[in-house]
C-alpha positions in Angstrom: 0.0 0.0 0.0 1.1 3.2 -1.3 0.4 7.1 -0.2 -0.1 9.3 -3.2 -0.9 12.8 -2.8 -2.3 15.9 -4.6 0.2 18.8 -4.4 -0.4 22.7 -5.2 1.9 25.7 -5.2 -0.7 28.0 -6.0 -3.7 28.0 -2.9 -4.5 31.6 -1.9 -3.3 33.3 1.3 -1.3 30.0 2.1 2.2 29.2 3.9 4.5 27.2 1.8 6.1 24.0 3.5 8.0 24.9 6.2 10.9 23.1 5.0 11.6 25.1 2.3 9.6 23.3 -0.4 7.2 25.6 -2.5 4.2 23.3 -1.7 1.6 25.2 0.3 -1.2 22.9 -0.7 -1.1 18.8 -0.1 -3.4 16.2 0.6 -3.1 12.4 1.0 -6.5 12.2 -1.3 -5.5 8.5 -2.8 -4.4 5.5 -1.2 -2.7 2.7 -3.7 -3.1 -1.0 -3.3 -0.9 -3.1 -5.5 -1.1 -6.9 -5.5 2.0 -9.1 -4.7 1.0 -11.8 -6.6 -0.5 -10.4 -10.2 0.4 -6.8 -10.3 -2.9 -5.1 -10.2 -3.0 -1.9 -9.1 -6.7 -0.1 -7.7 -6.4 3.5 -6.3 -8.7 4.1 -3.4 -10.0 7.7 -2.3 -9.5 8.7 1.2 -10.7 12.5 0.4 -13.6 13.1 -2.0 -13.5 16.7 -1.2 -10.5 17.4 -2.6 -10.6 19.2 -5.4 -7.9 18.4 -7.3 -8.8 14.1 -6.8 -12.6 15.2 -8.0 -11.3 16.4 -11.1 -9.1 13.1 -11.9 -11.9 10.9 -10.8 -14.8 13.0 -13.1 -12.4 12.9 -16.2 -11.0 8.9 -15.1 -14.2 7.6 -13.2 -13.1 3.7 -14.0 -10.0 4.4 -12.4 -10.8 5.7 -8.6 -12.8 4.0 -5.9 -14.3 4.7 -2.8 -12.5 3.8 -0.2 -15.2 1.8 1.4 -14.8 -0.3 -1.6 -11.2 -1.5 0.0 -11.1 -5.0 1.7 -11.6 -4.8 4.9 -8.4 -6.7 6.0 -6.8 -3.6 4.2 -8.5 -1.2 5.7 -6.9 -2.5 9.0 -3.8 -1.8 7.5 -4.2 2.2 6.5 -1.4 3.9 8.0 -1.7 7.9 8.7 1.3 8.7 6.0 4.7 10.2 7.8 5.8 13.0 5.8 1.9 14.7 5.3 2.3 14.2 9.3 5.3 16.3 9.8 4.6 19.1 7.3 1.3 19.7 9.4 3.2 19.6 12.5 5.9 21.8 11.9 2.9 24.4 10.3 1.2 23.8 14.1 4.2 25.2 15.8 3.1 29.0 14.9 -0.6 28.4 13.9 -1.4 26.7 17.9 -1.6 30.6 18.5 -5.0 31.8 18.6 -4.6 35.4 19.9 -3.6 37.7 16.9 -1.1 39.6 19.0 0.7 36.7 19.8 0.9 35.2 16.7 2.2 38.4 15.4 4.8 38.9 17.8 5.3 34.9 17.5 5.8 35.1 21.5 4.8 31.6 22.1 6.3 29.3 19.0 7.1 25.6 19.7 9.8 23.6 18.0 10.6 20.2 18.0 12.4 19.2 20.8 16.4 17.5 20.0 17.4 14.4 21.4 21.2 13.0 21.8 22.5 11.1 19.0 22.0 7.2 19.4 24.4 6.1 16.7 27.6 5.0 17.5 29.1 6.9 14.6 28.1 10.4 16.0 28.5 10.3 19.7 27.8 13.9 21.3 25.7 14.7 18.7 22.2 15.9 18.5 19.2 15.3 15.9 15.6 16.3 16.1 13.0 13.5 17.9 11.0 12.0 15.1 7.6 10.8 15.2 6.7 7.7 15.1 3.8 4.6 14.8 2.8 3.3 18.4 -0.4 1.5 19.6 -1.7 2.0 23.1 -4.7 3.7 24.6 -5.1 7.7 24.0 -6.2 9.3 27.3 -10.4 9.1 27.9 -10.4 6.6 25.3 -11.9 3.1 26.3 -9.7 0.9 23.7 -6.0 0.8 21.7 -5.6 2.4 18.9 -2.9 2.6 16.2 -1.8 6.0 15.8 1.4 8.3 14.5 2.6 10.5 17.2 4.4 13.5 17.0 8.0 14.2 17.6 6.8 16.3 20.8 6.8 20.0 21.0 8.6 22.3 23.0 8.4 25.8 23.7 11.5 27.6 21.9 13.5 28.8 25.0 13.4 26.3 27.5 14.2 22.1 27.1 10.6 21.3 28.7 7.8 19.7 26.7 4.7 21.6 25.9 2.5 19.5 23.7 1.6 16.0 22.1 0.3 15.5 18.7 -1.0 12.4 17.6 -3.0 11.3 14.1 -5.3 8.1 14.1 -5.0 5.4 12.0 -7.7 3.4 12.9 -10.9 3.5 10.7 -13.4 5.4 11.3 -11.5 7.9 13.2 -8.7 7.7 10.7 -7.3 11.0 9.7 -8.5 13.1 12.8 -5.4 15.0 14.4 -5.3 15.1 18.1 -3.3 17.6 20.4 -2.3 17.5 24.2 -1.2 20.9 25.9 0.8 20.6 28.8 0.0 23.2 31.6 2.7 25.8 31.7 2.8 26.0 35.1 3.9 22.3 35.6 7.6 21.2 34.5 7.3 18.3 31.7 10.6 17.4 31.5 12.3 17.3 27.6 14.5 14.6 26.2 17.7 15.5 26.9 16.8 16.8 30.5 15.5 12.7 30.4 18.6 12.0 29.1 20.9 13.7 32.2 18.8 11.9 34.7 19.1 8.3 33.2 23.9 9.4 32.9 22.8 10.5 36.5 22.0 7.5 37.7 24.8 5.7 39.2 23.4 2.0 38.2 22.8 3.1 34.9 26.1 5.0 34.4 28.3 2.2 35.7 27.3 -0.6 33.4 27.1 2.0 30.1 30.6 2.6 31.3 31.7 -1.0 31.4 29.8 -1.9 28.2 31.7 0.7 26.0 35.0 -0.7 27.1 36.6 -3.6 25.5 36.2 -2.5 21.6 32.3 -2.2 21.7 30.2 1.0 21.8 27.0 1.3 23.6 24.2 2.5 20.8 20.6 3.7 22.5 17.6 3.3 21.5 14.8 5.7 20.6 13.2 7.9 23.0 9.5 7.1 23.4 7.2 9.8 25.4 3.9 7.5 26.3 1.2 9.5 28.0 -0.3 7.6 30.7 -3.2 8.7 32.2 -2.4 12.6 33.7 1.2 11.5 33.4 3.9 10.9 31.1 6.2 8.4 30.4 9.5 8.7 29.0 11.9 5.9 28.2 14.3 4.3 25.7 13.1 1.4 23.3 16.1 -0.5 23.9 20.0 0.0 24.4 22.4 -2.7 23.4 26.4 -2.9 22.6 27.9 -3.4 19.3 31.6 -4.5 18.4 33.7 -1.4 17.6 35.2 -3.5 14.1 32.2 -4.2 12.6 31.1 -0.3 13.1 34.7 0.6 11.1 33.6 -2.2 8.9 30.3 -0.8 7.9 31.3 2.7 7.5 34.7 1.9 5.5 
């Protein structure tokens, strides 16, 4: 299963891609199915009302289907596409303002928070925490879903989170974007402020110290931020050792 999109450079009084594409209109309108076994290919729409897909389908109306016309073992399968996710929420780090003074004096923008590198090629170093699929169950809600979550947002001068964003991927909610605000007056701590607690543990400090001796490196896992009720939790997926000649090997 394949995303395709509809894509515009031209939609009135809209931002380009923060990125610096000159996209300022895009829409995961058509989801592809093609089959393993004989090559047959059967576009599905996920968005009649796009403009752009209702043009295609009225002048190639053998071509699109509904997208209740999918199977419904593929329907379990629909995934909320990863790059339409993070366009939206790097555009959600200005437009969560909703006072027109603040927006204008952009006195409250979010970024996404940065997370120490867990490669063993670029110790020290710092990326930006991706988003990423997880299942569990979404605050108030009485049963798992499926759903892409949001590298989580931070207020730009301070290493504290601020906000969660999550899209569903689970049908019939699919599609519907959801947002957490942390209270400002309560300390969320960020991932590298997770990070110096976990080197500051003496337990944890000692045997990352004796694994990275002996010619292997230690390599960390991702950082996951789960909420949990009117919590959060924050941990690593996994952290294991590696041989330091078969890292020299892979890069040579």
């Amino acid at each position: 299963m394949q995303d395709a999109y509809t894509t515009s450079a031209w939609f009135p009084y809209a931002k380009p891609e923060p990125d610096g594409g000159d996209l300022n209109y895009i829409r995961n309108s058509v989801k592809v199915v093609i089959d393993a076994y004989n090559g047959t290919v059967d576009f599905y729409v996920t968005e009649p009302a796009d403009p752009i897909v209702a043009t295609y389908r009225r002048n190639l109306p053998a071509l699109f289907k509904p997208l209740d016309a999918m199977p419904p073992d593929l329907q379990k399968h629909i995934r909320y596409p990863e790059d339409l996710f993070n366009i939206q929420a790097l555009q959600y780090r200005a437009y969560h303002l909703d006072a027109p003074e603040v927006f204008y004096n952009r006195e409250d923008l979010w970024q996404f928070p940065r997370e120490p590198t867990a490669d063993e090629m670029n110790a020290g170093g710092e990326t930006r925490m991706a988003s990423y699929y997880i299942m569990m169950r979404l605050p108030g809600e009485p049963q798992t879903e499926f759903f892409l979550h949001a590298a989580h947002e931070r207020r730009v001068s301070e290493k504290t989170m601020i906000a969660w964003l999550a899209a569903r991927c689970d049908l019939p909610e699919y599609g519907k974007l959801i947002v957490y605000e942390f209270p400002k007056d309560k300390l969320v701590y960020g991932p590298f402020q997770i990070e110096a607690l976990i080197n500051q543990n003496t337990e944890i400090s000692q045997q990352i110290s004796l694994w990275n001796q002996m010619g292997s490196r230690v390599i960390r896992g991702t950082l996951l931020v789960v909420p949990i009720g009117n919590s959060i939790l924050t941990y690593r997926r996994c952290i294991s050792a590696r041989s330091l000649a078969s890292c020299l090997n892979s890069s040579a």
